[in-house]
mmCIF file of the C-alpha atoms, coordinates in Angstrom:
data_MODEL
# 
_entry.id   MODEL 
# 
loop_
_atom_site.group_PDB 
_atom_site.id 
_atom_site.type_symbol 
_atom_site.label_atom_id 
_atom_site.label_alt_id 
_atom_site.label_comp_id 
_atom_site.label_asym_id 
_atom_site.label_entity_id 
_atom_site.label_seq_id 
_atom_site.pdbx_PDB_ins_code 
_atom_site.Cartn_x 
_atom_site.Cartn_y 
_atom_site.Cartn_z 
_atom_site.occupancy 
_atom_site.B_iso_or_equiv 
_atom_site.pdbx_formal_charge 
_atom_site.auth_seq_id 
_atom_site.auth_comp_id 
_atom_site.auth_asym_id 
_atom_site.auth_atom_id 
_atom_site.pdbx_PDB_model_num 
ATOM 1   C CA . UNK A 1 1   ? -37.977 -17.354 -93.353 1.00 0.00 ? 1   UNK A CA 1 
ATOM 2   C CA . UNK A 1 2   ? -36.839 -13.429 -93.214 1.00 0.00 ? 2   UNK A CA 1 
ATOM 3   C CA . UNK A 1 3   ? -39.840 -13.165 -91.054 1.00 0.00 ? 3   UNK A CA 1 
ATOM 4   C CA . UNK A 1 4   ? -38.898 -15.797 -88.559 1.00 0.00 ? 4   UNK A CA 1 
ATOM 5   C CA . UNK A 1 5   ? -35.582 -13.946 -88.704 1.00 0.00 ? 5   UNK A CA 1 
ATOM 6   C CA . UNK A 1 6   ? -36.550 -10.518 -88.434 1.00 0.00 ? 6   UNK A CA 1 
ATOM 7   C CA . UNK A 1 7   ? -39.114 -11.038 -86.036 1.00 0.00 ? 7   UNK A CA 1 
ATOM 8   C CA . UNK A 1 8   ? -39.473 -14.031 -84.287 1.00 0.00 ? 8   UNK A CA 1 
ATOM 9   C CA . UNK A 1 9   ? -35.949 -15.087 -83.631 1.00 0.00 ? 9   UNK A CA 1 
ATOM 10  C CA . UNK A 1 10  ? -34.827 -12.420 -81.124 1.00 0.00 ? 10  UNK A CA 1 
ATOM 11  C CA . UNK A 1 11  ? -37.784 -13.003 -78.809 1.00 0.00 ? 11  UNK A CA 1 
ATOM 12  C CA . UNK A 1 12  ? -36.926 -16.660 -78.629 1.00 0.00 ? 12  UNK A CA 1 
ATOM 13  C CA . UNK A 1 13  ? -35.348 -17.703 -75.230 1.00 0.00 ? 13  UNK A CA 1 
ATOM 14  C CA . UNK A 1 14  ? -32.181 -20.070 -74.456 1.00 0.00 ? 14  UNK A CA 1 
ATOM 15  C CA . UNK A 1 15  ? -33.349 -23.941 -74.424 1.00 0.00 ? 15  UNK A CA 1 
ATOM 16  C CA . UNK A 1 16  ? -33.761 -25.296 -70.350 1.00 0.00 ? 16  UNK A CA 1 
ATOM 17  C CA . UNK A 1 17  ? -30.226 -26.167 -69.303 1.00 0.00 ? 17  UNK A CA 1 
ATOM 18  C CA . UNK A 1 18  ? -31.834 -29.687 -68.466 1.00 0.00 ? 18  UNK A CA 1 
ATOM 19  C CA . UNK A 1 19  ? -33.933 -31.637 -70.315 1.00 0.00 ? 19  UNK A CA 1 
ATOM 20  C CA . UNK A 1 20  ? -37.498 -31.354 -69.234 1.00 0.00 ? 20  UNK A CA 1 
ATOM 21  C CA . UNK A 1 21  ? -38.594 -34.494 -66.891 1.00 0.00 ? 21  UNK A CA 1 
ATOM 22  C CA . UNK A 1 22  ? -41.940 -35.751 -66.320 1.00 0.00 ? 22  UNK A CA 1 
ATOM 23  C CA . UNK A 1 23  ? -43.551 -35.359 -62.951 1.00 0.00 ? 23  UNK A CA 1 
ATOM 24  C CA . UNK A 1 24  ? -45.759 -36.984 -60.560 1.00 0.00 ? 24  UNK A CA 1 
ATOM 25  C CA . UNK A 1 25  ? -47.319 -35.757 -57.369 1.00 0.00 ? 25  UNK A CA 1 
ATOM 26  C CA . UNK A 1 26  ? -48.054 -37.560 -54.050 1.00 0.00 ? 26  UNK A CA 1 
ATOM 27  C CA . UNK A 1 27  ? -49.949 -35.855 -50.528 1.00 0.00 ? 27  UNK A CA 1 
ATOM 28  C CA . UNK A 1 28  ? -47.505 -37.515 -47.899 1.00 0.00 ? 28  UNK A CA 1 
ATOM 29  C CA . UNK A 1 29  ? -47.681 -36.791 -44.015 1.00 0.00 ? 29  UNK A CA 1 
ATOM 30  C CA . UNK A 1 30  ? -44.273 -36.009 -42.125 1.00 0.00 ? 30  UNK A CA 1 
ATOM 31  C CA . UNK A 1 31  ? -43.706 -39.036 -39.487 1.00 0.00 ? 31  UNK A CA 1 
ATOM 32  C CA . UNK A 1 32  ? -41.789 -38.510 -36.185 1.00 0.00 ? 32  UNK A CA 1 
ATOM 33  C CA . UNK A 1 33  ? -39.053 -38.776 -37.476 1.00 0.00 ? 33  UNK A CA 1 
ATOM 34  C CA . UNK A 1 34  ? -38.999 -36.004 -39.479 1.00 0.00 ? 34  UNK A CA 1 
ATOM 35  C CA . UNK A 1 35  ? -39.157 -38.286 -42.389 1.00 0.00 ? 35  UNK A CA 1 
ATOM 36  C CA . UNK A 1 36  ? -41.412 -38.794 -45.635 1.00 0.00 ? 36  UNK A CA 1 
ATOM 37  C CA . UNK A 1 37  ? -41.634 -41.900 -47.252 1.00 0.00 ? 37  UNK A CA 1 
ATOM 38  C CA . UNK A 1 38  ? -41.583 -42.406 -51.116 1.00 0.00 ? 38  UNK A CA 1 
ATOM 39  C CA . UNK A 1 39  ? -41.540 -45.830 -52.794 1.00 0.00 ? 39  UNK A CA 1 
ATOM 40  C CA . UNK A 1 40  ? -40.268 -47.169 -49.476 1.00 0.00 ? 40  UNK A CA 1 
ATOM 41  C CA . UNK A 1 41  ? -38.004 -44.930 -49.364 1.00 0.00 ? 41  UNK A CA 1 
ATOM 42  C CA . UNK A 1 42  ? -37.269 -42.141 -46.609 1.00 0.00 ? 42  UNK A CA 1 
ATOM 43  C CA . UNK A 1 43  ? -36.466 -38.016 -47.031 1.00 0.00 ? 43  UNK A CA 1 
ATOM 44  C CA . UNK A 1 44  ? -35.912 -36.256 -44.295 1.00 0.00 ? 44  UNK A CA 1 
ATOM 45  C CA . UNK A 1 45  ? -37.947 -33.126 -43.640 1.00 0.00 ? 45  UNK A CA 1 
ATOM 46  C CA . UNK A 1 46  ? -37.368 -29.517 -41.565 1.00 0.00 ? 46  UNK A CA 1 
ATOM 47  C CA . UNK A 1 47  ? -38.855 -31.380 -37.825 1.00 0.00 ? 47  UNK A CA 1 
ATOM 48  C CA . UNK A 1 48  ? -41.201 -28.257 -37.715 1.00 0.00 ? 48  UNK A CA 1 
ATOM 49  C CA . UNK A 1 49  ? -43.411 -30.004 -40.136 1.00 0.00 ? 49  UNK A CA 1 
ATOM 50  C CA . UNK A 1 50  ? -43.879 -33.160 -38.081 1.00 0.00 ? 50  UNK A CA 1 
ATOM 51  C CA . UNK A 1 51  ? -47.364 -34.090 -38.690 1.00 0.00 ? 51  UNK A CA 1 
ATOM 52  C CA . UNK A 1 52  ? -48.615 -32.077 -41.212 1.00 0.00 ? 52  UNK A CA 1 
ATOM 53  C CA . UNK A 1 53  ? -49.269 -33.027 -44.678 1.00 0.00 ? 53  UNK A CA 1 
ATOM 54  C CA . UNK A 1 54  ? -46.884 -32.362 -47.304 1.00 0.00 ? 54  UNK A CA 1 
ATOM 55  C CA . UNK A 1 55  ? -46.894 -32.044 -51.244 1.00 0.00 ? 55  UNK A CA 1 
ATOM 56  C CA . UNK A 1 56  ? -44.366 -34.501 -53.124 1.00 0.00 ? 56  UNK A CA 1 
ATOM 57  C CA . UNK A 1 57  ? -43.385 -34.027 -56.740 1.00 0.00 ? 57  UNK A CA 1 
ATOM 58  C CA . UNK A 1 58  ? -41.284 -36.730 -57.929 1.00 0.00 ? 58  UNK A CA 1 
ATOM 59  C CA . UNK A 1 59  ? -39.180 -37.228 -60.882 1.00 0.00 ? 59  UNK A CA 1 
ATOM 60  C CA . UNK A 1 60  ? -36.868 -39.529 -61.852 1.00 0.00 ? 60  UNK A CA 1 
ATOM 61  C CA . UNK A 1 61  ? -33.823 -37.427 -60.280 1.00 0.00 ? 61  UNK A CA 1 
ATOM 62  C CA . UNK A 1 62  ? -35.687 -35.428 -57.458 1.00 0.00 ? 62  UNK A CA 1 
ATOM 63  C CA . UNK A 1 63  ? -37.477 -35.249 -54.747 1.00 0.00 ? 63  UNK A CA 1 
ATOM 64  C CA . UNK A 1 64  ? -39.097 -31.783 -53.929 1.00 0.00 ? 64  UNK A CA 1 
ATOM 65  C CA . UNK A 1 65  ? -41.063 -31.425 -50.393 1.00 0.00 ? 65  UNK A CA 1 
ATOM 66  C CA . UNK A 1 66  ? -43.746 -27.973 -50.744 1.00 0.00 ? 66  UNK A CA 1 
ATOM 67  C CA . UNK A 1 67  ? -45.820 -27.218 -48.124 1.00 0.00 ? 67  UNK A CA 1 
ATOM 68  C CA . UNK A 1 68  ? -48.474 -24.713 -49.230 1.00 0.00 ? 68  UNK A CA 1 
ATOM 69  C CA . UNK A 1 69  ? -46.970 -24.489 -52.461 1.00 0.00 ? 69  UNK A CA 1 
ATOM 70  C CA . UNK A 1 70  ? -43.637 -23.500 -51.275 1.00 0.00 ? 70  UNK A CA 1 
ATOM 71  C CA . UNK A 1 71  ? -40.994 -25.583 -50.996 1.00 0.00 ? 71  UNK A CA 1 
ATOM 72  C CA . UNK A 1 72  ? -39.030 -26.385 -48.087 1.00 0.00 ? 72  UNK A CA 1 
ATOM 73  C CA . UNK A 1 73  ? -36.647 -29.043 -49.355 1.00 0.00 ? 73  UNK A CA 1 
ATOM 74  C CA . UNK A 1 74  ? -35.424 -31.197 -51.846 1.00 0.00 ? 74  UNK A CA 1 
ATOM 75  C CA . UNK A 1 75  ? -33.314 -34.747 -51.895 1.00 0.00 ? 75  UNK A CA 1 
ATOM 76  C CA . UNK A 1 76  ? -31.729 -36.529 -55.036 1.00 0.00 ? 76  UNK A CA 1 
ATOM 77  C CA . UNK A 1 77  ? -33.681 -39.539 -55.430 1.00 0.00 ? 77  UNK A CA 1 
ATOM 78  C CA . UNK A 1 78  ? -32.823 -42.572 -53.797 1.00 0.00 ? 78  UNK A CA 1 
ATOM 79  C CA . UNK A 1 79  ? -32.477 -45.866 -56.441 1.00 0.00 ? 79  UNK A CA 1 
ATOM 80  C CA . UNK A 1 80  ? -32.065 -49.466 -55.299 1.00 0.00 ? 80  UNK A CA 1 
ATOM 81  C CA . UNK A 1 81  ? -32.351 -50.999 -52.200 1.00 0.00 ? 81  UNK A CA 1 
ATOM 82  C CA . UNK A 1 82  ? -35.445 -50.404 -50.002 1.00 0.00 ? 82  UNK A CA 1 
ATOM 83  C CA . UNK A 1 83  ? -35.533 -49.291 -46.893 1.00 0.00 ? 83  UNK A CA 1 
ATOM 84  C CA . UNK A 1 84  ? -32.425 -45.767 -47.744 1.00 0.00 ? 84  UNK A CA 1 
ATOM 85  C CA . UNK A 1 85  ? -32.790 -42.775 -46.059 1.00 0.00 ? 85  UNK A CA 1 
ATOM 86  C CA . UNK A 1 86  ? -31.629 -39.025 -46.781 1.00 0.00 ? 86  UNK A CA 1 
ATOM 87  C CA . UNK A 1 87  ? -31.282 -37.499 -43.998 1.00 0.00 ? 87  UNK A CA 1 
ATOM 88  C CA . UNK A 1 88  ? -30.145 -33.527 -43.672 1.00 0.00 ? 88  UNK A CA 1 
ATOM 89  C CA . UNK A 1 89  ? -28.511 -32.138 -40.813 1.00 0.00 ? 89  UNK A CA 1 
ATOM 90  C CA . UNK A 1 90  ? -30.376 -29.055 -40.784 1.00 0.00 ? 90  UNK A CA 1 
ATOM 91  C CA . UNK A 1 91  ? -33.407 -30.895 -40.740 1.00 0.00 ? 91  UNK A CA 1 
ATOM 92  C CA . UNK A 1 92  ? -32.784 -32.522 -37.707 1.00 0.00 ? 92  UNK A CA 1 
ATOM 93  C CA . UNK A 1 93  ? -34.321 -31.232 -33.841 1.00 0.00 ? 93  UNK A CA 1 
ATOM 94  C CA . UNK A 1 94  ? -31.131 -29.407 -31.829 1.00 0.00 ? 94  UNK A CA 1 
ATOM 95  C CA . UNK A 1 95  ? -30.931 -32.617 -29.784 1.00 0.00 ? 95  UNK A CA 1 
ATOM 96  C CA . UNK A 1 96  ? -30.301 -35.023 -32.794 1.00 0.00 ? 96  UNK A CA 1 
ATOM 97  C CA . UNK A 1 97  ? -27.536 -32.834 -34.109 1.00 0.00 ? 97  UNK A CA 1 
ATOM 98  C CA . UNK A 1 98  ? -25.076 -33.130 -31.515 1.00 0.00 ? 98  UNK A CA 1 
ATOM 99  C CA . UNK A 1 99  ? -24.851 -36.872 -32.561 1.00 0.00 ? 99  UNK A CA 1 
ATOM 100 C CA . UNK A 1 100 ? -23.944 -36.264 -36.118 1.00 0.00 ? 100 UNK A CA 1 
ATOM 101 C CA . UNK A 1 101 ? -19.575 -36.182 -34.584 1.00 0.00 ? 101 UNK A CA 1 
ATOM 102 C CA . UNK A 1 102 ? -20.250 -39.850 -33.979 1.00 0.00 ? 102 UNK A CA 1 
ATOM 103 C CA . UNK A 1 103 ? -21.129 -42.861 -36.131 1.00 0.00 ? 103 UNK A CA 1 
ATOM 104 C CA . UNK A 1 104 ? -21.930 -46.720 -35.840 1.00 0.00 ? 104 UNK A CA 1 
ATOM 105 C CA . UNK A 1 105 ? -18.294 -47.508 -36.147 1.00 0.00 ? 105 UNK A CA 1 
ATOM 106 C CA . UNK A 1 106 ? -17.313 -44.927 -33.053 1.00 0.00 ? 106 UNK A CA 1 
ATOM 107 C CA . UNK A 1 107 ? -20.202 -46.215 -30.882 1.00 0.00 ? 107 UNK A CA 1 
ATOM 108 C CA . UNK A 1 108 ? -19.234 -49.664 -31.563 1.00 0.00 ? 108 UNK A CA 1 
ATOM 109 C CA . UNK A 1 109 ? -15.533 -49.504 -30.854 1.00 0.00 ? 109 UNK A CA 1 
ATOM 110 C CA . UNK A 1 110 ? -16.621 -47.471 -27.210 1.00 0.00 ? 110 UNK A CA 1 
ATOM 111 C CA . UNK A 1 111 ? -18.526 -50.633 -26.911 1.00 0.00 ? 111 UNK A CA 1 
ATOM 112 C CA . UNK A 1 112 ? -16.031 -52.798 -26.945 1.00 0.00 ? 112 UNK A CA 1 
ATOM 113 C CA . UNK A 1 113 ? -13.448 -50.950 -25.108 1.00 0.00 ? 113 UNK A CA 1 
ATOM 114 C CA . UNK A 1 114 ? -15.616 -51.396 -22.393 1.00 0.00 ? 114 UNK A CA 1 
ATOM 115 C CA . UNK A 1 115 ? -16.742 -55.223 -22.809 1.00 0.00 ? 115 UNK A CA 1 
ATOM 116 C CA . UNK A 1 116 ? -17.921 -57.767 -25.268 1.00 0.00 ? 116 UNK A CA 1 
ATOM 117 C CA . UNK A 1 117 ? -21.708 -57.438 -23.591 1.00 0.00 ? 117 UNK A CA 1 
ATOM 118 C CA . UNK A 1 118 ? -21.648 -53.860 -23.688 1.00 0.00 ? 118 UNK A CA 1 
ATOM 119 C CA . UNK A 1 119 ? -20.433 -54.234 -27.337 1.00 0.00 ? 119 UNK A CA 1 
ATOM 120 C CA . UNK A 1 120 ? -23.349 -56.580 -28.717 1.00 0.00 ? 120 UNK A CA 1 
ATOM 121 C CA . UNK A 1 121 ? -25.659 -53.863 -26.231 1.00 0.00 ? 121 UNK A CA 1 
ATOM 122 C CA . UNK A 1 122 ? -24.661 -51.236 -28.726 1.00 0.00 ? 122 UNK A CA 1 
ATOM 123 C CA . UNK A 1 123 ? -25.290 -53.080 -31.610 1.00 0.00 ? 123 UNK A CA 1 
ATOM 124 C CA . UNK A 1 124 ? -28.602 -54.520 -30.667 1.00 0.00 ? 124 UNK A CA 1 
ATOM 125 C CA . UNK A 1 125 ? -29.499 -50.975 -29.902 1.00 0.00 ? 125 UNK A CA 1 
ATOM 126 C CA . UNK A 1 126 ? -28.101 -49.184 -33.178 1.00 0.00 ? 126 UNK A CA 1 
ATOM 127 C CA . UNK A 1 127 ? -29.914 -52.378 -34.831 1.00 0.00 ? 127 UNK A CA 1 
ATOM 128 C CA . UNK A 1 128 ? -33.781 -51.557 -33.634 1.00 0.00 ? 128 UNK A CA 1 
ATOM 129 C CA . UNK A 1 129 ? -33.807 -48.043 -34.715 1.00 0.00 ? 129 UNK A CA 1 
ATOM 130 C CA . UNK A 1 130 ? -34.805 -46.734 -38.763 1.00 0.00 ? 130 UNK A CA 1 
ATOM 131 C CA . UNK A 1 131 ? -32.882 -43.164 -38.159 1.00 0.00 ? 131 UNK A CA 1 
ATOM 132 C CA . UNK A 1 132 ? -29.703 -44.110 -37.217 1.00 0.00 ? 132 UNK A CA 1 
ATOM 133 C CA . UNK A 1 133 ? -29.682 -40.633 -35.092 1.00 0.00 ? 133 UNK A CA 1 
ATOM 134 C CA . UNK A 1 134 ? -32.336 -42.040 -32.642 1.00 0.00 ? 134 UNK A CA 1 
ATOM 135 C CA . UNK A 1 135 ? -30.030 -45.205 -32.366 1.00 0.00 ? 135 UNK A CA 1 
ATOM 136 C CA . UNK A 1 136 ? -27.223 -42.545 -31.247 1.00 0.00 ? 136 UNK A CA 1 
ATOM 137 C CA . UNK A 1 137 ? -29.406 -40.756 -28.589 1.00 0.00 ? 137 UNK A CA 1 
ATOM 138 C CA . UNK A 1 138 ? -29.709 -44.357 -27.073 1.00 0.00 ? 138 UNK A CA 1 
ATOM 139 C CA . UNK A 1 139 ? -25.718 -44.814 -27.211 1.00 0.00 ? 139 UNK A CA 1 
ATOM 140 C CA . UNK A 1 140 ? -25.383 -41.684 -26.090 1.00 0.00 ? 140 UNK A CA 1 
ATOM 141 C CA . UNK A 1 141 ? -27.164 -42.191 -22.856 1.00 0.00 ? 141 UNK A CA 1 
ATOM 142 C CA . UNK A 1 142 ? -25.665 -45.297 -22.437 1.00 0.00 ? 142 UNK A CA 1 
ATOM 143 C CA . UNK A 1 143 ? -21.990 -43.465 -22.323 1.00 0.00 ? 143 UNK A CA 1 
ATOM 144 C CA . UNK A 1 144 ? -23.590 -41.657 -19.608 1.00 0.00 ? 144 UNK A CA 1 
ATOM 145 C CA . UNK A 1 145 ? -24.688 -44.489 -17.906 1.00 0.00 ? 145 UNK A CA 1 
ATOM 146 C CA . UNK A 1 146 ? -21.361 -45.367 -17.452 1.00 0.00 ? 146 UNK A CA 1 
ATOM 147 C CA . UNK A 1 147 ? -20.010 -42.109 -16.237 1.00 0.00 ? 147 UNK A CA 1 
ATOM 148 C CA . UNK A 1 148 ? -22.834 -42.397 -13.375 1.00 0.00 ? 148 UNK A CA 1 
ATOM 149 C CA . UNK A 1 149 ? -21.898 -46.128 -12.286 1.00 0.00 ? 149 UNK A CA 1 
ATOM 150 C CA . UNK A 1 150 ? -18.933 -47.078 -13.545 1.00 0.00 ? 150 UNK A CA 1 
ATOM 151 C CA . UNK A 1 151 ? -17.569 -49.035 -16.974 1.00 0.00 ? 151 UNK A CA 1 
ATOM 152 C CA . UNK A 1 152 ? -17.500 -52.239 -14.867 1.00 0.00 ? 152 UNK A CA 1 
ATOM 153 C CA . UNK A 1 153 ? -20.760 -51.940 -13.572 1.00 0.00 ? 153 UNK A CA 1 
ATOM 154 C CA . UNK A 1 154 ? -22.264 -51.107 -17.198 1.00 0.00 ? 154 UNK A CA 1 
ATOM 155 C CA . UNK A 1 155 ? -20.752 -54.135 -18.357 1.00 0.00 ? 155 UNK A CA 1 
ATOM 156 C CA . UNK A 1 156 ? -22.109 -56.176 -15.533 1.00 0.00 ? 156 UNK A CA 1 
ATOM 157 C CA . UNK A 1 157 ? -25.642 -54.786 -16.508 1.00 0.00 ? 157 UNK A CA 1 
ATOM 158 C CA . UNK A 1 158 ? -25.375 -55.272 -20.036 1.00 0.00 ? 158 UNK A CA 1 
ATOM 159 C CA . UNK A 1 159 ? -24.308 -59.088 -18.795 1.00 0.00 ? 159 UNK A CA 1 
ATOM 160 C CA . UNK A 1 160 ? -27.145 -58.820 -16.925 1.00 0.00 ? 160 UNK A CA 1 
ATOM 161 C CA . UNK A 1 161 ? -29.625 -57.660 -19.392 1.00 0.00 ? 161 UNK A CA 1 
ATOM 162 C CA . UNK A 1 162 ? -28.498 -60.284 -22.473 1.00 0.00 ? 162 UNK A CA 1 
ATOM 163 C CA . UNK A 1 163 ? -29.465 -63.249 -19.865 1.00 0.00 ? 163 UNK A CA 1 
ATOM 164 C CA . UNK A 1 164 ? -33.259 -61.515 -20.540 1.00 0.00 ? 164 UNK A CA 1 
ATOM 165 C CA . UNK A 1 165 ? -33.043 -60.476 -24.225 1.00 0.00 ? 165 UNK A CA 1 
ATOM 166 C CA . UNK A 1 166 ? -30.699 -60.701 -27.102 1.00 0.00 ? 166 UNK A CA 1 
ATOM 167 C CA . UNK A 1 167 ? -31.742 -57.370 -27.907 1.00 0.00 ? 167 UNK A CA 1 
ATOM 168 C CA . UNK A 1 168 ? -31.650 -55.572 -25.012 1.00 0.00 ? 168 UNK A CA 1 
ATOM 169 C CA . UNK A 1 169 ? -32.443 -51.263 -24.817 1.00 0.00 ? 169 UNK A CA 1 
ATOM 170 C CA . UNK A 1 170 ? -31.607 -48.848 -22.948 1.00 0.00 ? 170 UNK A CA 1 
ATOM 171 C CA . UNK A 1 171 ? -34.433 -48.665 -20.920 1.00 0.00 ? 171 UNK A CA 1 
ATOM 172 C CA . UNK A 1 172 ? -33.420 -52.641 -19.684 1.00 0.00 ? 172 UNK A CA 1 
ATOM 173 C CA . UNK A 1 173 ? -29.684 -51.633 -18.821 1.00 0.00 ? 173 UNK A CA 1 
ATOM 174 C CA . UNK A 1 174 ? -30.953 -48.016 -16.614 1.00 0.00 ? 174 UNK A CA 1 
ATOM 175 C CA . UNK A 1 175 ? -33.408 -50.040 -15.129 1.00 0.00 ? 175 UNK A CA 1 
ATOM 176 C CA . UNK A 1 176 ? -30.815 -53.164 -13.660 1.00 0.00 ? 176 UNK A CA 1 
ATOM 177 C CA . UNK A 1 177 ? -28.362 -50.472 -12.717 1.00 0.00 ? 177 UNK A CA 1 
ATOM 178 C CA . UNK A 1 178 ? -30.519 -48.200 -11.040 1.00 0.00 ? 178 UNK A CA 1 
ATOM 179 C CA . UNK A 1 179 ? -31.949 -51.381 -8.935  1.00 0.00 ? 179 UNK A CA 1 
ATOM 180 C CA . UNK A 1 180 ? -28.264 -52.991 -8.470  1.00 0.00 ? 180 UNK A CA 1 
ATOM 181 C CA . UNK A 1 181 ? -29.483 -56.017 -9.918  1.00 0.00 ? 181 UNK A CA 1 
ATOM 182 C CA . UNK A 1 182 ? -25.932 -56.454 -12.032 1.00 0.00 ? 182 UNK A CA 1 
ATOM 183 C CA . UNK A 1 183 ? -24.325 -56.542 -8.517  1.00 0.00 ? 183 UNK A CA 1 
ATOM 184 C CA . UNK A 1 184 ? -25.880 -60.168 -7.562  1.00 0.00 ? 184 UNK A CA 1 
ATOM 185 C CA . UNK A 1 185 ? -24.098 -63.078 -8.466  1.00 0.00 ? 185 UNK A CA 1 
ATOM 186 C CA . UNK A 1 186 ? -25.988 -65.331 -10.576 1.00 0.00 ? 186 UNK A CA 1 
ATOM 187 C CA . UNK A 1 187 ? -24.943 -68.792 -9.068  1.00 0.00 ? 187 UNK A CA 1 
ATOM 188 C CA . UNK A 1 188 ? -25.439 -71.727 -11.166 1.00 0.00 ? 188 UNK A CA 1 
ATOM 189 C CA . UNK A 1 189 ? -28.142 -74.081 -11.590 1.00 0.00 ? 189 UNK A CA 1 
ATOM 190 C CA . UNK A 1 190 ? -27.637 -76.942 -8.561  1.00 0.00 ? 190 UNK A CA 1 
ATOM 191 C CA . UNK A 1 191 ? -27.759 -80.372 -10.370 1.00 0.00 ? 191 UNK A CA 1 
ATOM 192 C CA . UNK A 1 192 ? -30.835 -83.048 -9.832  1.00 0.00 ? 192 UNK A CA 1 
ATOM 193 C CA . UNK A 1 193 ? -29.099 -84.709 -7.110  1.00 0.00 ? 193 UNK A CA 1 
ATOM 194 C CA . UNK A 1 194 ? -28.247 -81.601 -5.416  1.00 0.00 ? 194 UNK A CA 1 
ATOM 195 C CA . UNK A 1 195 ? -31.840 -80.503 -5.407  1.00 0.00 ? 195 UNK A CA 1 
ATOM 196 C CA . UNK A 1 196 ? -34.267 -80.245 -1.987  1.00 0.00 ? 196 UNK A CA 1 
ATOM 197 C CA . UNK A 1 197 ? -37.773 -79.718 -2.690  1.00 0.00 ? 197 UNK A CA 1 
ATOM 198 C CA . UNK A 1 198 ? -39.077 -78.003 0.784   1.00 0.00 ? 198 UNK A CA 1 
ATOM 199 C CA . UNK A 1 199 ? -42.571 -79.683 0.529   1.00 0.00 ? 199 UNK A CA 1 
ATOM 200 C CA . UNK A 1 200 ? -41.374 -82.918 0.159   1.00 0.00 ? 200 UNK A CA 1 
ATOM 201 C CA . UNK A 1 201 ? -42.082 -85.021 2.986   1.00 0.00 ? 201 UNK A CA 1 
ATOM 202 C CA . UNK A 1 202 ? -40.704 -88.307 3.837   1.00 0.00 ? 202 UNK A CA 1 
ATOM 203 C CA . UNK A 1 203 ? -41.414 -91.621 4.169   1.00 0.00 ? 203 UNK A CA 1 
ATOM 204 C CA . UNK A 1 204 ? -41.109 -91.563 7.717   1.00 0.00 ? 204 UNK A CA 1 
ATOM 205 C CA . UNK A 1 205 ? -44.230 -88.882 7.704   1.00 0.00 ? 205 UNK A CA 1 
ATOM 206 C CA . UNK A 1 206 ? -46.148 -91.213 5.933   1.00 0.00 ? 206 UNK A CA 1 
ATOM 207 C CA . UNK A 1 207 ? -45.270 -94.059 8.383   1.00 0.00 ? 207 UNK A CA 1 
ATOM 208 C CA . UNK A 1 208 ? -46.365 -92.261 11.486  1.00 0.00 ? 208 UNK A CA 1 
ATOM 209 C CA . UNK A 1 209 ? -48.530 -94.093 14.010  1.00 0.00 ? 209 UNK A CA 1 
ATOM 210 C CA . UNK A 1 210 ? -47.401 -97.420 12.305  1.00 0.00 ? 210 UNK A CA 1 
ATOM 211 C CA . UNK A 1 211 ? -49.950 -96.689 9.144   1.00 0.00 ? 211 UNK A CA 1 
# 
């Protein structure tokens, strides 16, 4: 004992803070959208590493991202329900951070100031995308859509477009207003009586020359 003491005890160091927590690695590739996925769950990831492979140590708490053996990031663990993301800002290309003002809610309620199609548009569109950012870039455009051709006319198209799809894109709405196809009046469906087939022909054709 007065050796421990004399000796050994003042080169001892402080115990960790934290309790020590077990580890385990994974090799995961960065996807486009600057995302890893864990357990079915999603990190985000600095977008200069899109496509390269990426070193994953995992505890219960933390997720660290190393590339190289240094690491660029690091996200508390996500728990429960499949499918989370963490996304940081930083992380993000210069074109996905301008979104970050607006939200779901925002996009929505521009949505419906404009009309109830244009509202379900917005959903359907927010709906179809894993990164809610990308779902923004869509909305986004759309707002600009409407600048170009008017908030009646993107209505009209988004009208238009749900006659096609429940889940119409961006890509369907440009596309009918750039053609003017939400300026033609869809005119209903004439009934069975109303109905003349051009290639019918007659009795009285059938009857010529008596036969």
């Amino acid at each position: 004992m007065s050796v421990f003491l004399e000796e050994e005890k003042p080169l001892l160091l402080p115990l960790p803070a934290a309790p020590y927590e077990l580890a385990t690695w994974k090799i995961a590739t960065v996807q486009f959208n600057y995302h890893i996925t864990i357990e079915k769950m999603h990190y985000s990831v600095p977008y200069e590493y899109i496509k390269l492979k990426v070193d994953v140590r995992m505890t219960r708490n933390v997720i660290e991202v190393l590339f190289k053996n240094l690491r660029i990031c690091s996200h508390p663990r996500l728990h429960g329900r499949q499918g989370q993301y963490s996304t940081v800002i930083d992380h993000m290309p210069e074109d996905h951070k301008k979104y970050t003002q607006w939200n779901a809610t925002r996009f929505i309620s521009w949505g419906e100031s404009v009309g109830p199609n244009t509202a379900i548009t917005v959903k359907a569109i927010l709906s179809s995308y894993k990164v809610e950012q990308q779902g923004f870039k869509s909305c986004m455009a759309l707002l600009k859509l409407a600048d170009r051709y008017s908030l009646p006319r993107l209505e009209a198209a988004c009208t238009k477009a749900l006659s096609y799809t429940p889940r119409p894109g961006y890509k369907n709405i440009k596309t009918i207003l750039s053609t003017g196809h939400d300026k033609i009046i869809t005119e209903e469906i004439a009934t069975d009586n109303s109905v003349t087939h051009g290639l019918t022909r007659g009795a009285s054709y059938y009857g010529r020359d008596g036969k």
